[in-house]
C-alpha positions as CSV (number, residue, x, y, z in Angstrom):
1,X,0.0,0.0,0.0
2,X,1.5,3.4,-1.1
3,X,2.5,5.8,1.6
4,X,-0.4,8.6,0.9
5,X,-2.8,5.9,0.7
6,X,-2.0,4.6,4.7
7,X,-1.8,8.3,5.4
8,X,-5.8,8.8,4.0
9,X,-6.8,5.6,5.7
10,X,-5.2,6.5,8.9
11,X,-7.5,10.0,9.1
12,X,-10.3,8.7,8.0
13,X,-10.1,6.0,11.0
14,X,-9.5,9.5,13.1
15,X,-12.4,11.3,12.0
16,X,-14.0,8.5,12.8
17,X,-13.2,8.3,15.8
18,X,-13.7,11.2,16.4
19,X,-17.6,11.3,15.4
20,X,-18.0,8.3,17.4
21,X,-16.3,9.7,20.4
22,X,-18.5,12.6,20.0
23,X,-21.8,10.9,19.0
24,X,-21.2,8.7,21.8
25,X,-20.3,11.7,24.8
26,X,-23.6,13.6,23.5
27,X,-25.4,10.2,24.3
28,X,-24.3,9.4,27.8
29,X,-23.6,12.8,29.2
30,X,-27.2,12.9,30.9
31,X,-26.5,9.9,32.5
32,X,-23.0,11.0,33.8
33,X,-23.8,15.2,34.1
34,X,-24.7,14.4,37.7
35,X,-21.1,12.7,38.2
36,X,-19.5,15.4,36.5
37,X,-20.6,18.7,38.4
38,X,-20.2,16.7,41.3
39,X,-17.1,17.7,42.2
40,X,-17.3,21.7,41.1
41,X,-13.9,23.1,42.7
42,X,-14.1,26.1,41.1
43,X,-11.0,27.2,38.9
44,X,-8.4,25.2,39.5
45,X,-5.3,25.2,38.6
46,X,-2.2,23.0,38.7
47,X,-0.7,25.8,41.2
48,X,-3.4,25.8,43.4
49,X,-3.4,22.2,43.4
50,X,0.3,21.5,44.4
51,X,0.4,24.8,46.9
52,X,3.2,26.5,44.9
53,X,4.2,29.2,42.3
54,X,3.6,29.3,38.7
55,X,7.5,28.7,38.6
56,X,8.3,26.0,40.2
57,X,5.7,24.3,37.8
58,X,6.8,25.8,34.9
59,X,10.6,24.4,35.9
60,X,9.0,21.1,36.8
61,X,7.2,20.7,33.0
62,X,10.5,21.6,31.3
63,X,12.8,19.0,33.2
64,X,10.2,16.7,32.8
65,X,10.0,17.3,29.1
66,X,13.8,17.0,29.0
67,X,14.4,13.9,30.8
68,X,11.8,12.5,28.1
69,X,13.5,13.7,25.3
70,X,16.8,12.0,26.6
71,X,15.2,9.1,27.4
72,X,13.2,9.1,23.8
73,X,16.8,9.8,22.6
74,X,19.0,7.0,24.2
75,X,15.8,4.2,23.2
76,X,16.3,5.4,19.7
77,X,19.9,4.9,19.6
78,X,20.7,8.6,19.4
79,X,19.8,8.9,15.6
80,X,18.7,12.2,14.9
81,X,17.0,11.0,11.4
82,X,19.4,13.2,9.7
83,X,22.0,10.9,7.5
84,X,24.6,11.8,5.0
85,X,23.2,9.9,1.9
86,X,19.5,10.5,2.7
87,X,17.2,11.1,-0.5
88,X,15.7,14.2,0.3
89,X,11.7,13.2,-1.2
């Protein structure tokens, strides 16, 4: 199967997906609505949550996506996807 074709098939399972996943919420939200204001904490946010600064969590997310990207990284073997005698199309 040519590349563009898997490409077409793989979001046209997405958008399907995404209808059902959609189609499916609009039918069961009366039945979960009750569950879902049940817990109204107002605005919350991940600040408030933890009991700290906007900082610190900031910091937090960007080691975090670090150590992921090193890890991603060192899993892959390091390779970049950039080689020498790579056909550019």
């Amino acid at each position: 199967m040519p590349g563009h074709v898997r490409g077409r098939l793989d979001a046209l399972v997405s958008m399907a997906g995404i209808v059902f996943g959609s189609f499916l919420f609009a039918v069961l939200y009366p039945v979960l609505e009750g569950f879902s204001l049940s817990s109204d904490m107002g605005v919350m946010t991940i600040q408030k949550l933890l009991g700290t600064g906007h900082w610190a969590v900031i910091i937090c997310l960007l080691a975090g996506a670090g150590v992921l990207f090193a890890l991603l990284r060192l899993i892959s073997g390091g390779d970049d996807g950039r080689h020498a005698n790579a056909d550019p199309l």
